[in-house]
ROZAVO-976203 format. One line per field, with one value per atom (N, C-alpha, C): x, y, z; residue in one letter; residue number from 1. Coordinates in steps of 0.02 Angstrom, whole numbers, plus 50000, padded with zeros to 5 digits. Example, Ala and Ser with C-alpha at 12.3 -4.5 7.8 and 13.67 -1.06 7.14 Angstrom:
<vexmis>
xx c(50660/50615/50660/50642/50684/50645)
yy c(49716/49775/49835/49888/49947/50002)
zz c(50390/50390/50390/50354/50357/50394)
rest c(A/A/A/S/S/S)
nr c(1/1/1/2/2/2)
</vexmis>
This chain:
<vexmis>
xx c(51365/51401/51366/51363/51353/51380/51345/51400/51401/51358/51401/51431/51443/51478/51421/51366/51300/51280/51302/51265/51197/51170/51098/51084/51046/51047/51047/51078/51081/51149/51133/51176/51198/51237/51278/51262/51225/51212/51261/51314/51349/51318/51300/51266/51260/51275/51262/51180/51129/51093/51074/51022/51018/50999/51040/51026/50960/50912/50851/50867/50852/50875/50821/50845/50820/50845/50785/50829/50760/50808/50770/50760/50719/50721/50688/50677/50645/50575/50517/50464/50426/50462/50430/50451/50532/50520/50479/50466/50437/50437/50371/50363/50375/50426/50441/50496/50525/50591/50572/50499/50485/50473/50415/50382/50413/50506/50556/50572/50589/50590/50544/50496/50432/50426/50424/50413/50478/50556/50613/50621/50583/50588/50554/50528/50502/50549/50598/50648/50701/50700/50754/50752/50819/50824/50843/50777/50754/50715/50691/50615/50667/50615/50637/50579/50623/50584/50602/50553/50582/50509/50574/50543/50541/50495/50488/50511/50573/50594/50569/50531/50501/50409/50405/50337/50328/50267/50262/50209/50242/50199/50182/50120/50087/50068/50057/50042/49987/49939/49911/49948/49977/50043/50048/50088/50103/50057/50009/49951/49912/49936/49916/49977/50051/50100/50062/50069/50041/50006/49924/49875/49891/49939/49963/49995/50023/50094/50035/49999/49962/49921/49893/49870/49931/49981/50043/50053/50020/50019/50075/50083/50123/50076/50086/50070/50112/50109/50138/50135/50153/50127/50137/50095/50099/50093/50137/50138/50126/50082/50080/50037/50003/49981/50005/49968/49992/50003/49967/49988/50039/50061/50110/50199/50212/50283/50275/50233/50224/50310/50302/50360/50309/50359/50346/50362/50326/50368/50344/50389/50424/50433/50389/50430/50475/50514/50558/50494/50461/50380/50352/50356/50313/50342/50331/50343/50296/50318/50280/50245/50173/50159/50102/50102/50034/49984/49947/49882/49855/49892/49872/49829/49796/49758/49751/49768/49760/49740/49699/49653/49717/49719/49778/49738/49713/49683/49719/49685/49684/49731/49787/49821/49775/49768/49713/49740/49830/49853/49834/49832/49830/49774/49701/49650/49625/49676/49648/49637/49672/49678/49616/49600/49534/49479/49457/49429/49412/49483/49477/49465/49468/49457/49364/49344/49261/49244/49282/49271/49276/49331/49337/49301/49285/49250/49159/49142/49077/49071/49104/49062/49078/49070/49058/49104/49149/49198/49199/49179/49203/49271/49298/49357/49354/49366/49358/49430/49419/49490/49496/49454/49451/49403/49377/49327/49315/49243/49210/49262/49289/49314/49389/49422/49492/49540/49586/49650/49691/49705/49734/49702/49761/49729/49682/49739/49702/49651/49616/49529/49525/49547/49521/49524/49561/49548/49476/49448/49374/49329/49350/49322/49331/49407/49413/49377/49369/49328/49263/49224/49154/49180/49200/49217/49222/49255/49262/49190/49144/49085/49053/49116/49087/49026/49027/48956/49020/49009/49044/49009/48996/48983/49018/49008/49067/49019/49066/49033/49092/49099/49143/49213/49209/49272/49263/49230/49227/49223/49240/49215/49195/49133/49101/49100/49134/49140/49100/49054/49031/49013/49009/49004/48928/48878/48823/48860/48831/48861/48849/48800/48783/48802/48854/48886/48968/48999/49065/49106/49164/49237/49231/49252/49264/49335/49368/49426/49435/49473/49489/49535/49509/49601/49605/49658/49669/49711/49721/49791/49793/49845/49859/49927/49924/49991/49979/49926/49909/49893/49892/49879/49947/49996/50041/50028/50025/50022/49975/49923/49857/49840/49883/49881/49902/49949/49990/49926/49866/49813/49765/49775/49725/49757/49822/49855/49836/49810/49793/49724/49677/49608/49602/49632/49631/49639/49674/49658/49573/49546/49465/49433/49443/49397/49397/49337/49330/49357/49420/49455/49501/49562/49619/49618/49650/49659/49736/49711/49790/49790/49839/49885/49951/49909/49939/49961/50028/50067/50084/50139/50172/50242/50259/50332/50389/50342/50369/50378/50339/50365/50419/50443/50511/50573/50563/50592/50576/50517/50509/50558/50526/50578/50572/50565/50606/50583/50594/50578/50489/50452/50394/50355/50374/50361/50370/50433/50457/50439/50432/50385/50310/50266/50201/50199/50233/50231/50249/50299/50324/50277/50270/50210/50125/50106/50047/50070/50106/50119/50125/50156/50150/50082/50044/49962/49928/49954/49929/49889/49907/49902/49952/49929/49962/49984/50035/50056/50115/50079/50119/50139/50199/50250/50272/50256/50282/50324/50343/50393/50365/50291/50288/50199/50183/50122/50111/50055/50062/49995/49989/49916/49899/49862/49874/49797/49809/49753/49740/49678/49675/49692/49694/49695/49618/49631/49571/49521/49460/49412/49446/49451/49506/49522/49544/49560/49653/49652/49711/49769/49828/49862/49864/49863/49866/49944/49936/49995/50065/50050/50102/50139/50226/50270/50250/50242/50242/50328/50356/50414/50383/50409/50414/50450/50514/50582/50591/50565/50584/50535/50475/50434/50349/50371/50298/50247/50222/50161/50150/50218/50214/50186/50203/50179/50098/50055/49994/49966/49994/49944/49927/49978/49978/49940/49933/49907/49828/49806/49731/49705/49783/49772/49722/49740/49683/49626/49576/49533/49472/49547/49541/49494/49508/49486/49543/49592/49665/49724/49767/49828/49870/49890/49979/50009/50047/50107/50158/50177/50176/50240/50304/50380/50382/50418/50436/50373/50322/50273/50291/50352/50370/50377/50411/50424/50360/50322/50244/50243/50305/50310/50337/50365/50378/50323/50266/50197/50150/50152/50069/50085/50126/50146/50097/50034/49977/49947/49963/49914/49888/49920/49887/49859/49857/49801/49747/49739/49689/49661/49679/49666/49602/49642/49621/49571/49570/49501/49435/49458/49398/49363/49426/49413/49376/49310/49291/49318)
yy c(50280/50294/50350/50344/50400/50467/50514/50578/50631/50585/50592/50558/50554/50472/50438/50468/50443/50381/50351/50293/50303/50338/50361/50390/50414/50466/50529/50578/50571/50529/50489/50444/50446/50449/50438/50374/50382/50306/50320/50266/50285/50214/50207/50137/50155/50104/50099/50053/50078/50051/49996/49947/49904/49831/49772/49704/49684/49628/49596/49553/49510/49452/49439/49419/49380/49417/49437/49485/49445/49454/49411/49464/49495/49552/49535/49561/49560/49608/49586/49635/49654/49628/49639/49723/49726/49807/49860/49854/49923/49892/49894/49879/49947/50002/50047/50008/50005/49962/49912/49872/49821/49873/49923/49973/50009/50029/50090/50010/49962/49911/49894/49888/49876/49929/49996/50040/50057/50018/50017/49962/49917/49859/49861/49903/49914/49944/49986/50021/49972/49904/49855/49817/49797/49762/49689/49672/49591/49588/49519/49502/49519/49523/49566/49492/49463/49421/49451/49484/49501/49452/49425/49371/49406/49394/49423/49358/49379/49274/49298/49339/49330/49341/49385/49412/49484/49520/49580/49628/49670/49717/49779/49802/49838/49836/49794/49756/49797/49838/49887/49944/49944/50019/49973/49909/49877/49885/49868/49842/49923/49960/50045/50040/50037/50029/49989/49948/49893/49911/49951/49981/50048/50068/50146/50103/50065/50035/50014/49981/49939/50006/50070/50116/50156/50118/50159/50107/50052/50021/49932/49944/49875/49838/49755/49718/49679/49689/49643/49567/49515/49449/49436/49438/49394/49336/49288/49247/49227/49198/49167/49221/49233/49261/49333/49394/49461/49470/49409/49422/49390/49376/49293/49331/49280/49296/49279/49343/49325/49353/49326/49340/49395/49423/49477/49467/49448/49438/49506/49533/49598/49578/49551/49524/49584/49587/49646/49659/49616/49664/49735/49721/49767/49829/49876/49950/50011/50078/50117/50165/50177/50229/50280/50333/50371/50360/50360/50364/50415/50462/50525/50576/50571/50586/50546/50543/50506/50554/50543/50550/50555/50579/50610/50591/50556/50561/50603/50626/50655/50606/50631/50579/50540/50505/50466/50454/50442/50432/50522/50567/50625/50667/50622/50617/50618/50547/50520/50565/50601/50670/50702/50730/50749/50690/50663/50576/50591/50586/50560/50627/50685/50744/50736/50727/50714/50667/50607/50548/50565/50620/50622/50676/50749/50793/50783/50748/50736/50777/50817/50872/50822/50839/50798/50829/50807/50824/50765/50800/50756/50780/50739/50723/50716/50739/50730/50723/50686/50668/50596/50572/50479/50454/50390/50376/50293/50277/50215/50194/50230/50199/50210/50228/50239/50197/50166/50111/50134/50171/50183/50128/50096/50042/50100/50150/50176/50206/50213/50228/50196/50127/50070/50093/50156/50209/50219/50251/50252/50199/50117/50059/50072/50081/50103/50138/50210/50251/50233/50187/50146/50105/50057/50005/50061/50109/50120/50186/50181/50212/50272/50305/50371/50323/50367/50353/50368/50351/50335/50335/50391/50389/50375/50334/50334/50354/50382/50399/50397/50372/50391/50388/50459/50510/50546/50531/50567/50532/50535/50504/50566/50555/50602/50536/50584/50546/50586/50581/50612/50570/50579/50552/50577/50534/50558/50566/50641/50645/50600/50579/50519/50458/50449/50367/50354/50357/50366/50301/50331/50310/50257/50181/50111/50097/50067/50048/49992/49999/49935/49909/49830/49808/49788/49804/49799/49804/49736/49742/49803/49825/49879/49878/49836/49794/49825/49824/49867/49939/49951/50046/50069/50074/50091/50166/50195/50278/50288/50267/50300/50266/50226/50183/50238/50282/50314/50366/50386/50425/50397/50344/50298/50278/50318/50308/50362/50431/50484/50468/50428/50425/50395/50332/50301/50340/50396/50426/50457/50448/50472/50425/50371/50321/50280/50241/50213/50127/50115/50068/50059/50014/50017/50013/50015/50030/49983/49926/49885/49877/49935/49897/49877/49828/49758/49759/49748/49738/49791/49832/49895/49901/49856/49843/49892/49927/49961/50011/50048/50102/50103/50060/50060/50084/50093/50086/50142/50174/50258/50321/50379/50454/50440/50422/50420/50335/50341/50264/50264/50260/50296/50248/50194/50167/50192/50202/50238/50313/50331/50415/50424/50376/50377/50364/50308/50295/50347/50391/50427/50497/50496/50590/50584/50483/50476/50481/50452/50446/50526/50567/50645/50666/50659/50669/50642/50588/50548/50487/50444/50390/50334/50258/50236/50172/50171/50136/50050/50007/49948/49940/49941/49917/49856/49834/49752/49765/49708/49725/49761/49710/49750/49787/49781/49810/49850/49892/49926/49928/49943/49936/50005/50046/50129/50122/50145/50146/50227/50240/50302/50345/50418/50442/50449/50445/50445/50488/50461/50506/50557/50516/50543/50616/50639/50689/50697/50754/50744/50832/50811/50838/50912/50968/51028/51044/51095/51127/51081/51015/50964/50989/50984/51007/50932/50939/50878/50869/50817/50822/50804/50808/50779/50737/50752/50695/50704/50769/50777/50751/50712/50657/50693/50711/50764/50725/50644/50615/50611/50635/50630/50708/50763/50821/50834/50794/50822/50776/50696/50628/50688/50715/50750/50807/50857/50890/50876/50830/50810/50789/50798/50786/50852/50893/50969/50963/50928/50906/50887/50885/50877/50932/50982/51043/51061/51047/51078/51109/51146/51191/51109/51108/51054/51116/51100/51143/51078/51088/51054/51074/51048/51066/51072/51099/51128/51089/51139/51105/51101/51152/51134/51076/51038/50963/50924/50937/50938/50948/51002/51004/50956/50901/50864/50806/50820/50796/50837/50882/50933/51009/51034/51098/51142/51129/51183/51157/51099/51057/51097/51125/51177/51224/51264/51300/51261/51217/51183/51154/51145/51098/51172/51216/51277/51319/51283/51314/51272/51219/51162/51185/51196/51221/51252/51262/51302/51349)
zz c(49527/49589/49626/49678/49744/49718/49719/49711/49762/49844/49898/49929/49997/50016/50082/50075/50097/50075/50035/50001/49994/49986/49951/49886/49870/49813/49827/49767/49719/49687/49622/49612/49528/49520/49431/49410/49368/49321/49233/49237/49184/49118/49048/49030/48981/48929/48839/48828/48876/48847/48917/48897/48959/48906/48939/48910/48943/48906/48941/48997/49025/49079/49115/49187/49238/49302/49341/49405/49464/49528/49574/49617/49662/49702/49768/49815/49862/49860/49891/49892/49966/49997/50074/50109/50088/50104/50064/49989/49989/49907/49892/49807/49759/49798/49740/49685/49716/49665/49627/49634/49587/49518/49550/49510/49457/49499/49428/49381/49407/49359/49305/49324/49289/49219/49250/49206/49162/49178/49138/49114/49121/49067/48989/48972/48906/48857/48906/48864/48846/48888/48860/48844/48804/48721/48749/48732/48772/48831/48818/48874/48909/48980/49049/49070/49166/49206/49256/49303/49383/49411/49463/49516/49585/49620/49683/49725/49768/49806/49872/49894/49965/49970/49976/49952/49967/49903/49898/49932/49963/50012/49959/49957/49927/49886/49871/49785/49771/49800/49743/49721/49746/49702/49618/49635/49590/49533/49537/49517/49485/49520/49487/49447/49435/49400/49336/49354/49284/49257/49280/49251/49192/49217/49188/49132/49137/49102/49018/49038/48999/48961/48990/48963/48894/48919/48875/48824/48824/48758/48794/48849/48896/48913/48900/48936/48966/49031/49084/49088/49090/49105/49153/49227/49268/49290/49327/49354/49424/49447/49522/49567/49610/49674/49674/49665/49689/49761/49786/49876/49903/49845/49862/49838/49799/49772/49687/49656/49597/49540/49476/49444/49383/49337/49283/49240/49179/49115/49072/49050/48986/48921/48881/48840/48781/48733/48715/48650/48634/48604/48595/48686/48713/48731/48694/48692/48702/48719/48735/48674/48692/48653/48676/48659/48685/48674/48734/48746/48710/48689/48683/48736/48772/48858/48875/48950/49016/49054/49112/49171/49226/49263/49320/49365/49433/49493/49561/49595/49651/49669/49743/49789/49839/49840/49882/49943/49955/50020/50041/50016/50020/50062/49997/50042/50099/50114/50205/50252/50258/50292/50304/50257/50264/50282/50260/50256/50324/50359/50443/50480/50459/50481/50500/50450/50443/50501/50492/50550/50614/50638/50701/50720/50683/50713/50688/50648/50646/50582/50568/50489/50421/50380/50313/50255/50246/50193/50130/50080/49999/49971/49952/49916/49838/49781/49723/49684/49633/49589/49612/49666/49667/49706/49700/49705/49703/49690/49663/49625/49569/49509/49496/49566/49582/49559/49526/49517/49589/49661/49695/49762/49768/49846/49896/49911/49976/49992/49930/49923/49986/50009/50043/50126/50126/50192/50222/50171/50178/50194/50170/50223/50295/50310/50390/50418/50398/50421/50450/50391/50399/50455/50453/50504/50572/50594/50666/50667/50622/50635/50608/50562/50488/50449/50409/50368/50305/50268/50190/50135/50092/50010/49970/49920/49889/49780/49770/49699/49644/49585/49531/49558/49568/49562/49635/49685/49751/49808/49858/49938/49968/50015/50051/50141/50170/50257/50284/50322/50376/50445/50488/50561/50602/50619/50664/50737/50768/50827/50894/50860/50937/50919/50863/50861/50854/50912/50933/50891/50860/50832/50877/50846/50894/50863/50911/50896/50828/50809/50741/50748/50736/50708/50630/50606/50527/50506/50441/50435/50390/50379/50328/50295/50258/50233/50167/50140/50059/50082/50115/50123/50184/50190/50237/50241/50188/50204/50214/50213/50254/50319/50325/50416/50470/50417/50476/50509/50454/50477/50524/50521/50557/50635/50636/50707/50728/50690/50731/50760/50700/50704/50777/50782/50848/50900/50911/50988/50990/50952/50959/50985/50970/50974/51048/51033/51100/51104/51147/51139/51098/51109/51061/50993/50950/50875/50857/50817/50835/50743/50723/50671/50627/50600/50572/50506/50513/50444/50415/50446/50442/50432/50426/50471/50401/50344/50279/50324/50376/50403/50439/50433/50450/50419/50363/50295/50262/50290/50254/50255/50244/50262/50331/50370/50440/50449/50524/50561/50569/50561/50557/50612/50637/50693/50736/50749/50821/50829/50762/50770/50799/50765/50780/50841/50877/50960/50996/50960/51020/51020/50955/50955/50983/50962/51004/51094/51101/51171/51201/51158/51173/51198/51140/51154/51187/51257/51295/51284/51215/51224/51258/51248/51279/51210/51184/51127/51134/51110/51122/51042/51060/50980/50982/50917/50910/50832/50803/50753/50701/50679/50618/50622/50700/50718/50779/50788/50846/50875/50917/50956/51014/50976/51010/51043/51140/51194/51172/51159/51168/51241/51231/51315/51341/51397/51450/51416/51410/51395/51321/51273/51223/51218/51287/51287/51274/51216/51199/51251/51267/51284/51223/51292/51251/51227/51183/51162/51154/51133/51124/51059/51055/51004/50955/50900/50857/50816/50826/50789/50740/50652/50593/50564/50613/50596/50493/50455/50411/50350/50377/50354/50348/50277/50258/50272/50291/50307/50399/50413/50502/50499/50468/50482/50458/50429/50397/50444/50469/50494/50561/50575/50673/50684/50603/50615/50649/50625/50650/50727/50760/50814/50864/50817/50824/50809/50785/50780/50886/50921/50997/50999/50990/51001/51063/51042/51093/51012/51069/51030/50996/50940/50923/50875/50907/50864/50823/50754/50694/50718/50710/50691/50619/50584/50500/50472/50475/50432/50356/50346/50265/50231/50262/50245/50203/50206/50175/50086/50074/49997/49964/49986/49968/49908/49937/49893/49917/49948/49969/49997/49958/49997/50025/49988/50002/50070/50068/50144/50201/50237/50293/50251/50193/50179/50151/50136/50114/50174/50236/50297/50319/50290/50345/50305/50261/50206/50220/50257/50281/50361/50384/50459/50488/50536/50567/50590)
rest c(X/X/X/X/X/X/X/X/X/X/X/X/X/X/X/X/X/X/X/X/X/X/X/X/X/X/X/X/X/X/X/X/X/X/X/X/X/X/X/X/X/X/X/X/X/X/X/X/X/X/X/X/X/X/X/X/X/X/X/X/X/X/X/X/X/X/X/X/X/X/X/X/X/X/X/X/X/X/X/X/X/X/X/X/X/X/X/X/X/X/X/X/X/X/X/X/X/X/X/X/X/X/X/X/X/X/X/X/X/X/X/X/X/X/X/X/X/X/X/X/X/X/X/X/X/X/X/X/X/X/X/X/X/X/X/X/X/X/X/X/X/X/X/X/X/X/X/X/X/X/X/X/X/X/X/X/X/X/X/X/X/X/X/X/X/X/X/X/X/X/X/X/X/X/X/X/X/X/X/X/X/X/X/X/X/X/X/X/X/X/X/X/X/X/X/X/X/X/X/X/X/X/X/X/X/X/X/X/X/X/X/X/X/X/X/X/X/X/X/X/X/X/X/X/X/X/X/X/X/X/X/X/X/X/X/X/X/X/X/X/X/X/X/X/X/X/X/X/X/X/X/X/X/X/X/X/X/X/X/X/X/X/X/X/X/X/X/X/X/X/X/X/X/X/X/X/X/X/X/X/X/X/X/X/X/X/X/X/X/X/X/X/X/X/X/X/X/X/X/X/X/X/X/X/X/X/X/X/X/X/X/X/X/X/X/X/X/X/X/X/X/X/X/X/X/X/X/X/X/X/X/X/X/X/X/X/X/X/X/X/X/X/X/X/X/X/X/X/X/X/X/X/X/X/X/X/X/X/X/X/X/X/X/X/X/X/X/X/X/X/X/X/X/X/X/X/X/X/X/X/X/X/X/X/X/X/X/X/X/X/X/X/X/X/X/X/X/X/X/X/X/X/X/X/X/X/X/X/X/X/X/X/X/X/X/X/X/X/X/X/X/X/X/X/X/X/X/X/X/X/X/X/X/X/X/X/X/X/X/X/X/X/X/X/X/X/X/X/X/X/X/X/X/X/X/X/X/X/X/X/X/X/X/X/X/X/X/X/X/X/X/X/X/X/X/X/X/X/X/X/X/X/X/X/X/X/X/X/X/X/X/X/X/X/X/X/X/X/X/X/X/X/X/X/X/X/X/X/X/X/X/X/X/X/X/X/X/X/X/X/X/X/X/X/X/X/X/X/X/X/X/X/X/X/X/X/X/X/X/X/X/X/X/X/X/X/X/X/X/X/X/X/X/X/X/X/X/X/X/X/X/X/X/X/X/X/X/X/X/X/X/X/X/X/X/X/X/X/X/X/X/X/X/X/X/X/X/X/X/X/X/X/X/X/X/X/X/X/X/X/X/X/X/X/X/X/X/X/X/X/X/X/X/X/X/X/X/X/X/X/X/X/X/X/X/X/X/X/X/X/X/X/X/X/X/X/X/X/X/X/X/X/X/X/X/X/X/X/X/X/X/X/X/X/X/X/X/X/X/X/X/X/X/X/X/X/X/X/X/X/X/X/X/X/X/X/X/X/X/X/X/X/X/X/X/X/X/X/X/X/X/X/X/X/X/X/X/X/X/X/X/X/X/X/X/X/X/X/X/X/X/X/X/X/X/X/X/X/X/X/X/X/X/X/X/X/X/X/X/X/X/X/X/X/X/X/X/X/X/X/X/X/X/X/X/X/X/X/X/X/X/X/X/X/X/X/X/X/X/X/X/X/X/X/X/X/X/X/X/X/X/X/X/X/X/X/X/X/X/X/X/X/X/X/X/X/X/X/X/X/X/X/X/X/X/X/X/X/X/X/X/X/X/X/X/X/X/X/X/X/X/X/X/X/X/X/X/X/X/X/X/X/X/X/X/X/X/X/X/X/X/X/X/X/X/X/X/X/X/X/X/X/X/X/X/X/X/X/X/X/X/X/X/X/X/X/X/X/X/X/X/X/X/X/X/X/X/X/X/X/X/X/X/X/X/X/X/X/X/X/X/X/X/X/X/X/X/X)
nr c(1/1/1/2/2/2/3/3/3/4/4/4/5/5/5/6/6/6/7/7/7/8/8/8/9/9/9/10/10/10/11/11/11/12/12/12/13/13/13/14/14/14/15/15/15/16/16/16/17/17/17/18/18/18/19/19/19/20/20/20/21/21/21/22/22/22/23/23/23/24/24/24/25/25/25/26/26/26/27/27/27/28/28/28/29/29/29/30/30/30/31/31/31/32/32/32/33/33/33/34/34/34/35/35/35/36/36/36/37/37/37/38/38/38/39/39/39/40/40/40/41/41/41/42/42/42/43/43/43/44/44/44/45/45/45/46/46/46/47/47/47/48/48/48/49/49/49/50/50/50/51/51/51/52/52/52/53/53/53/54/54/54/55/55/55/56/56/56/57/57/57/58/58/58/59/59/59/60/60/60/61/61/61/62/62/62/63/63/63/64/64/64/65/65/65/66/66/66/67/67/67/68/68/68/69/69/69/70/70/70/71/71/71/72/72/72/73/73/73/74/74/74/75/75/75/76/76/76/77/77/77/78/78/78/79/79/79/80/80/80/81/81/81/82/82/82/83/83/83/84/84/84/85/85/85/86/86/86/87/87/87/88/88/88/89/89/89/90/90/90/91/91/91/92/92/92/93/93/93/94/94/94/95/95/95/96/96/96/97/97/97/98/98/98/99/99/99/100/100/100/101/101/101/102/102/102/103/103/103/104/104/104/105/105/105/106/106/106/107/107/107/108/108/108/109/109/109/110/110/110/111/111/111/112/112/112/113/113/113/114/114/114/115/115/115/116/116/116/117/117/117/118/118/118/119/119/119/120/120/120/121/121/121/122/122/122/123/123/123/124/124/124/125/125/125/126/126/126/127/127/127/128/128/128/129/129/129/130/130/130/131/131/131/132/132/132/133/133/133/134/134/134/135/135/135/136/136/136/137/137/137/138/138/138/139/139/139/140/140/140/141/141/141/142/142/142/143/143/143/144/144/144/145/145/145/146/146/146/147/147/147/148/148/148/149/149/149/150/150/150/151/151/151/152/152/152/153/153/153/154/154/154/155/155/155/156/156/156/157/157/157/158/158/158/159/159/159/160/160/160/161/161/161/162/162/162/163/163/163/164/164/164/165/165/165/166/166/166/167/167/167/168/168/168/169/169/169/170/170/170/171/171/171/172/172/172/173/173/173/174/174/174/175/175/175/176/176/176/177/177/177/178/178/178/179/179/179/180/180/180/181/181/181/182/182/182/183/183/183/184/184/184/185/185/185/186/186/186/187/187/187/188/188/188/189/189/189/190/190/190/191/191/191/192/192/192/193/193/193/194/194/194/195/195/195/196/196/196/197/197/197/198/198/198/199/199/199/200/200/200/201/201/201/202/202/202/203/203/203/204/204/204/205/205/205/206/206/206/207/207/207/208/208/208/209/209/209/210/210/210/211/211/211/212/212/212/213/213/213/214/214/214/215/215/215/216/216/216/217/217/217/218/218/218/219/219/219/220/220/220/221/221/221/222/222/222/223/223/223/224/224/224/225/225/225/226/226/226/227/227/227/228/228/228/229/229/229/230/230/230/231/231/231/232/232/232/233/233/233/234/234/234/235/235/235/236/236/236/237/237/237/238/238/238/239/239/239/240/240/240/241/241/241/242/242/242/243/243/243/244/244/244/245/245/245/246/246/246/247/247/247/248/248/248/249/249/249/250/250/250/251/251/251/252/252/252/253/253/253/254/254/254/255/255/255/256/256/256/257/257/257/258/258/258/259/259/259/260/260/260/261/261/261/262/262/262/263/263/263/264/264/264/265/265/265/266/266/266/267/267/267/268/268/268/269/269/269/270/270/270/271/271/271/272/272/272/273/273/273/274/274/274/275/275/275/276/276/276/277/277/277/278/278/278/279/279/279/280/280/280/281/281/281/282/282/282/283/283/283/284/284/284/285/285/285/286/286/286/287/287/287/288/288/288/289/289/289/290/290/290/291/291/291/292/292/292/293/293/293/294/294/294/295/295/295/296/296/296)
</vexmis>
C-alpha cells in the first residue's frame, strides 16, 4: 500500500514469500519494471514466465539486466525478438551466487554530457569507466556524435570525442528508442548544428521525472530554437546562425537529466542560468564541479 495518498512510492509491501507463475506486462513505457522483475524472479519458489504483450523499449537496459543477472550465476531463457515482444523464462533452478568481484562501469548516460561538450566546442574530452567493451546501450551516443561530424575514439574502457574546427555539427535524424537518456543531450547538441536535428522514438520521455517532451521544447525554444513536437518525436531548427539566447533561466522541472542536458547550452559562449542545479544528486551530485574541472 501507498503510505501516502499520492499513489506513488514510497509503498508497504506486506508477503510470505512470492509463488512462481505467468505475468503479462507491457514494455513500451519504460523496461524498468520488466528489469525489478527479472532480477526478483530468482528469489521465487517456481519457474517465473514474463511476457512482454506489446513491445519493448530499451531493450539494452534489459539486456545489461540479463548480463549482470547471468554474472550472478542466472540464466535467463529468452524467447522471440528483443526488438519485438519477446517472453522470459526463470526457471526455479536458477539461483544466485557470487561472483565474488565484479567490474562497476562508469554511467555512460552520464557520460554524454561531456561526449557532446567536446562535439560542440571543438576540444577533446575522454571518458573512462566505458568504452569498446561497455554492456551499456548508450555508449551508442558516441555513434551520434560521429554521424553529426566529432571525430570518435573508442578504446576498452574509454571514449575520446574531439571536433576539427573547420568541420561544423550537421543535423541528424535518429531514432533513439534504445538510448532515451542520452537523446535528451542530443537535443542540446542540435542547437549547434547546421540544420534540423529530428528525434525519433522518445515518446518514454513522457513517462520520466517530469514530461521531458514538453520540457526540452520549451527550454530549447528559450534558447531560440525553433521546435516541432509530434507524439513520440521532435524535430529541433537550430537558432539563426546558432546563436544561442543570453542569460536564459533554465527550468529543471525537478529532473536531474533536464539540469546537466541544459547546462551545455553554455558551451554558446553565452550566460544560462540552471534553476536548482541540486536536483543533479539524484545520480551525479558532483556534475557542475566536474563540468567545471573540464572548462576553460
Amino acid at each position: 500500500e501507498c503510505v501516502e495518498s499520492t499513489g506513488c512510492p514510497p509503498v508497504t509491501i506486506e508477503a510470505n514469500g512470492l509463488k512462481g507463475g505467468q505475468a503479462s506486462i507491457s514494455g513500451k513505457m519504460s523496461s524498468q519494471f520488466l528489469s525489478s522483475l527479472l532480477m526478483a524472479s530468482p528469489l521465487i519458489d517456481g519457474d517465473v514466465t514474463i511476457s512482454i504483450k506489446d513491445e519493448l523499449i530499451s531493450a539494452p537496459y534489459v539486456s545489461l539486466t540479463i548480463g549482470l543477472m547471468k554474472k550472478f550465476g542466472v540464466n535467463v531463457q529468452i524467447q522471440g525478438d528483443m526488438d519485438g515482444a519477446p517472453s522470459f523464462l526463470i526457471p526455479s533452478t536458477e539461483k544466485y551466487t557470487s561472483p565474488k568481484t565484479i567490474l562497476v562501469e562508469g554511467d555512460a548516460s552520464s557520460a554524454s554530457y561531456f561526449l557532446a561538450g567536446a562535439a560542440i566546442t571543438g576540444g577533446t574530452v575522454t571518458v573512462r569507466g566505458c568504452g569498446s567493451d561497455s554492456v551499456q546501450g548508450d555508449v551508442a551516443f558516441a555513434d551520434v556524435m560521429e554521424q553529426m561530424g566529432a571525430t570518435v575514439t573508442w578504446a576498452p574502457e574509454s571514449i575520446t570525442v574531439t571536433r576539427d574546427p573547420n568541420t561544423k555539427l550537421k543535423g541528424v535524424d535518429v531514432d533513439c528508442g534504445k538510448i532515451p537518456d542520452a537523446a535528451m543531450t542530443l537535443a542540446v547538441a542540435a542547437l549547434f548544428a547546421e540544420g534540423p536535428t529530428t528525434i525519433r522514438n522518445v515518446y518514454s520521455w513522457r513517462l520520466k521525472e517530469t514530461e521531458r517532451m514538453k520540457a526540452i521544447v520549451a527550454e530549447c525554444t528559450k534558447l531560440g530554437a525553433t521546435v516541432e513536437e509530434f507524439e513520440d518525436y521532435c524535430i529541433i531548427h537550430p537558432p539563426k546562425d546558432n546563436k544561442i539566447n543570453e542569460n536564459v533561466v533554465i527550468e529543471t522541472y525537478d529532473d536531474h537529466r533536464m539540469a546537466m542536458t541544459f547546462s551545455l547550452a553554455a558551451c554558446g559562449g553565452v550566460n544560462v542560468i540552471i534553476h536548482d542545479p541540486g536536483c543533479t544528486a539524484k545520480t551525479f551530485p558532483t556534475y557542475f564541479e566536474m563540468l567545471g574541472s573540464i572548462a576553460e
